[in-house]
C-alpha positions as CSV (number, residue, x, y, z in Angstrom):
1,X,29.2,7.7,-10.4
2,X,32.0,5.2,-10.5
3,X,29.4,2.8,-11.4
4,X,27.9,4.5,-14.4
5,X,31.8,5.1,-15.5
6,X,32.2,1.6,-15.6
7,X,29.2,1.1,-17.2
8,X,29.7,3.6,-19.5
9,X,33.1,1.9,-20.9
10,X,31.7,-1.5,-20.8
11,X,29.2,-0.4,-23.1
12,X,31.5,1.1,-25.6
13,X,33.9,-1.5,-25.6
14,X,31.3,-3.6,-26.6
15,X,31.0,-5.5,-29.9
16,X,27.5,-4.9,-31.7
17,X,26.1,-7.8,-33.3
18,X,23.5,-5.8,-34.6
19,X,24.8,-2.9,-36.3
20,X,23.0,0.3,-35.9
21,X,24.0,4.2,-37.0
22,X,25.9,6.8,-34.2
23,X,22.6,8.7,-34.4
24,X,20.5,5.7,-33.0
25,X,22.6,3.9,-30.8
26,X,22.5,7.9,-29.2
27,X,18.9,8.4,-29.4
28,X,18.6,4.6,-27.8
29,X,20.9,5.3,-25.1
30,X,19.3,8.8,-24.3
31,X,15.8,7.3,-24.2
32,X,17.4,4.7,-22.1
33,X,18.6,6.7,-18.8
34,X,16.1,9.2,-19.7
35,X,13.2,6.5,-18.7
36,X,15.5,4.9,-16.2
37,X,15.6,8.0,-14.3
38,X,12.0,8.9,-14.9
39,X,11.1,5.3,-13.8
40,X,13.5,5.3,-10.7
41,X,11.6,8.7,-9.3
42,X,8.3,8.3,-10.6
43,X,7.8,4.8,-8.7
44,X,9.2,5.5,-6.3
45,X,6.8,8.8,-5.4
46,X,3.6,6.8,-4.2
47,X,6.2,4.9,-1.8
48,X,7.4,8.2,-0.5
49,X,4.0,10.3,-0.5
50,X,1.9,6.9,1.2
51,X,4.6,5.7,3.8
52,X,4.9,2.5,1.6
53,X,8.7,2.2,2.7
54,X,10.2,1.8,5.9
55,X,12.6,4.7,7.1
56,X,16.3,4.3,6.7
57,X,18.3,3.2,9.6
58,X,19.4,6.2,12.0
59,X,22.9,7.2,10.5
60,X,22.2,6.0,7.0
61,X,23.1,8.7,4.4
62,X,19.7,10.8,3.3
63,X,17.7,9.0,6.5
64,X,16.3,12.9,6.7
65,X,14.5,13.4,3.2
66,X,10.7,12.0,3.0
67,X,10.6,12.7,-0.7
68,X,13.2,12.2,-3.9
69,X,14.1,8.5,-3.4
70,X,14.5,6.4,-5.9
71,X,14.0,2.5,-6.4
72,X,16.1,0.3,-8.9
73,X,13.1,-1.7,-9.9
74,X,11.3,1.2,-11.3
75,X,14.4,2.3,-13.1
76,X,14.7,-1.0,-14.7
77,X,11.0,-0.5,-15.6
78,X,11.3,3.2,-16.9
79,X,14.8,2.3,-19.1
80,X,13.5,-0.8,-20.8
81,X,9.9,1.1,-21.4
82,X,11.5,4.1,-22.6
83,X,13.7,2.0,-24.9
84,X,10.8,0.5,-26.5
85,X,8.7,3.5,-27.5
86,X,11.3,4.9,-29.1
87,X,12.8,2.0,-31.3
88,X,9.8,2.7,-33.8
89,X,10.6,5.7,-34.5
90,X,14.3,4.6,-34.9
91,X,13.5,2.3,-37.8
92,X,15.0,-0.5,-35.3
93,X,12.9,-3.6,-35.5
94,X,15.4,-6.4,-33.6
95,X,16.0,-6.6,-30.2
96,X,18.5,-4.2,-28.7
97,X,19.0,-5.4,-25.0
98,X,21.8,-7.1,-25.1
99,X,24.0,-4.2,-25.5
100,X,22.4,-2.8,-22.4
101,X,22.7,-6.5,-20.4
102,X,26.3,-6.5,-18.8
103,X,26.6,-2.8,-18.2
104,X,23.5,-2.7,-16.3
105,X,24.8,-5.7,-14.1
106,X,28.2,-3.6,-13.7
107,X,26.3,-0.4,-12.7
108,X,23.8,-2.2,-10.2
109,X,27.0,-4.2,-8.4
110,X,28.7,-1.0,-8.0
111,X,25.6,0.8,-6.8
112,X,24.6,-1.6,-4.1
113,X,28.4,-1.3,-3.0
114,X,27.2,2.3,-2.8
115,X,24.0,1.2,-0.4
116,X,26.0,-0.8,1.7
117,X,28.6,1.6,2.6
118,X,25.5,4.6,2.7
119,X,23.3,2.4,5.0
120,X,20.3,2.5,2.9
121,X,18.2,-0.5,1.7
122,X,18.9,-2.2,4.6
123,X,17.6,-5.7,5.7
124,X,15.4,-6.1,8.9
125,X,17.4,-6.4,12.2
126,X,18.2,-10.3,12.8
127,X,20.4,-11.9,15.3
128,X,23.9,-11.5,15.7
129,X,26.4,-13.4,13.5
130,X,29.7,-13.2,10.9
131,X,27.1,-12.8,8.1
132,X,25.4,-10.2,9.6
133,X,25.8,-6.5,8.6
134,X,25.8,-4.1,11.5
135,X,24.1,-0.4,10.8
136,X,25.1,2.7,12.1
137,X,24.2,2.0,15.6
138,X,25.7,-0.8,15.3
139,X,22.1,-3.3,15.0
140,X,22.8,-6.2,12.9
141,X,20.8,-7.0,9.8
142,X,20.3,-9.2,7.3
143,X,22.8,-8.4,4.3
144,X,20.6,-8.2,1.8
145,X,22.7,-5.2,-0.4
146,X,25.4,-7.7,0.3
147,X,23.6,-10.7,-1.3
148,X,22.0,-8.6,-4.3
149,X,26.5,-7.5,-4.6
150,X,27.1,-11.1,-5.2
151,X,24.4,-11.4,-7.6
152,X,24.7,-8.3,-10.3
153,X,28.2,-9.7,-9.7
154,X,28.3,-13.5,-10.8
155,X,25.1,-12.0,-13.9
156,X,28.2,-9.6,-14.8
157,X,30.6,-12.4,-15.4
158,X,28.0,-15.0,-16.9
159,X,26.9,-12.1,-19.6
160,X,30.2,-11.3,-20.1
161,X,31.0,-15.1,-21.4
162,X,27.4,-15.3,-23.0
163,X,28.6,-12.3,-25.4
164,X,31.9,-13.4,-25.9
165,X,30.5,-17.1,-27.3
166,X,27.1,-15.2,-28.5
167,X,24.7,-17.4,-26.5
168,X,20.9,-16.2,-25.5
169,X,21.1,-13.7,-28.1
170,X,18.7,-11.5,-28.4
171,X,17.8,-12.7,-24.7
172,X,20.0,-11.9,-22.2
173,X,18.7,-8.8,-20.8
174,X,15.4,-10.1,-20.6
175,X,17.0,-13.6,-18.4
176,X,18.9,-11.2,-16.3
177,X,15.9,-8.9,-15.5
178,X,13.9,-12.0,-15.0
179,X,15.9,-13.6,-13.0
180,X,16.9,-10.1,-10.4
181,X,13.2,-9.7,-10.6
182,X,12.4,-12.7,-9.2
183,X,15.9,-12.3,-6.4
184,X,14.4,-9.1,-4.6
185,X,10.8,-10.2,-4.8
186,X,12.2,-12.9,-2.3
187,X,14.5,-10.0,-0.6
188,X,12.2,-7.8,0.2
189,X,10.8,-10.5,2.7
190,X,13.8,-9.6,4.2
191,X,13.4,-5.4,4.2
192,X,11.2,-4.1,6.9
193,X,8.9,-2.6,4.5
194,X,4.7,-2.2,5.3
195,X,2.8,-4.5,3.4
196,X,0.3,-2.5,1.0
197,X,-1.3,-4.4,-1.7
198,X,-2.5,-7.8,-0.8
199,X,-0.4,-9.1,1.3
200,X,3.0,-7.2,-0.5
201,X,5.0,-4.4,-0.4
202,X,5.1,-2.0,-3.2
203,X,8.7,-3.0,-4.2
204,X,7.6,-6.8,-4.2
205,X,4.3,-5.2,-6.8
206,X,7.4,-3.7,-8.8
207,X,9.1,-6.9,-9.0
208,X,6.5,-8.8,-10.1
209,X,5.7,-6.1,-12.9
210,X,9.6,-6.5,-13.9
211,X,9.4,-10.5,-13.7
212,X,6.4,-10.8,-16.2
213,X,7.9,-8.2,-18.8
214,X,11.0,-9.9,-18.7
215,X,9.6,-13.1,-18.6
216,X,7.4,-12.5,-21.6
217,X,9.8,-10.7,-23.7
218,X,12.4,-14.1,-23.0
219,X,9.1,-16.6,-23.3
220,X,8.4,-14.7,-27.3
221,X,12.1,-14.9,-28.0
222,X,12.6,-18.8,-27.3
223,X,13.8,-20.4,-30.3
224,X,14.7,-16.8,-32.1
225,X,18.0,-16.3,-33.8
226,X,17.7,-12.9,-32.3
């Protein structure tokens, strides 16, 4: 919750450079978290109904439910794709992710502060070491919600001076996504997840559906004004 707050005043506080009317930038914004949480359960159902992740650590918070998790990936996928079928009906024909770019990154940093502290997500175990964070039992494991931390929070900054001097625009949700896309694709070797679907696990599938709609919406934008 203190994650979406943030967000939340992020977003406001941010300048438009493409103006739209209070009834859009509403009907945007609903159709926004409306697919993101839509997305975040809906992908993540097959993983719960199949087995296709690997049970939280003893002790982690919600290590008891088998069903109602939710993945980040698909939330990303369901937000941006919910975004998109409803600009056309909005009259809005220019890109709009920008304004949706640095609060994301503040709301993912704060909710992988949320994993760590819960448990969840965890890496696999690994050996013992200052780097390593220990579980509830006290197991050490790779730090992967620490990593993926650092990394929503050094995109947070970087977007933050991209808006100020307007660089990438029209772009920068699309290099973000990319670029987290391609970050837990080479995490989730690291997350003791079953391998499902040649070779990967269904969070490294959603990752690589993420990476080539981000890539291709940053690939048709190259050398746009917008």
């Amino acid at each position: 919750m203190l994650g979406i707050a943030a967000a939340g005043v992020v977003a406001r506080r941010q300048r438009d450079e493409r103006t739209m009317t209070r009834d859009q930038r509403f009907r945007l914004t609903l159709a926004a978290v409306g697919g993101a949480i839509l997305g975040a359960y809906l992908l993540e159902l097959p993983a719960d109904l199949l087995g296709w992740s690997a049970p939280a650590p003893a002790g982690a918070l919600g290590d008891d439910a088998p069903l109602g998790g939710r993945t980040v990936l698909g939330g990303i996928l369901g937000g941006w794709l919910g975004v998109e079928a409803i600009k056309p009906r909005l009259a809005i024909r220019f890109p709009t992710g920008d304004a949706f770019a640095l609060p994301l990154a503040i709301a993912l940093a704060f909710g992988r502060t949320g994993c760590l502290l819960a448990g969840c997500c965890a890496g696999v175990e690994c050996a013992p070491s200052a780097l390593a964070w220990h579980d509830a039992r006290g197991t050490p494991r790779v730090p992967v919600q620490a990593i993926e931390i650092l990394f929503h929070g050094l995109a947070a900054g970087v977007l933050f001076v991209a808006a100020r001097r307007g660089s990438a625009r029209g772009r920068r949700l699309a290099i973000y996504v990319t670029g987290y896309a391609a970050l837990r694709f080479g995490l989730e070797s690291w997350r003791p997840h079953p391998r499902v679907i040649a070779g990967l696990s269904w969070y490294q599938v959603l990752a690589i559906a993420l990476a080539s709609l981000g890539a291709v919406t940053w690939w048709r934008r190259r050398g746009s004004a917008w």
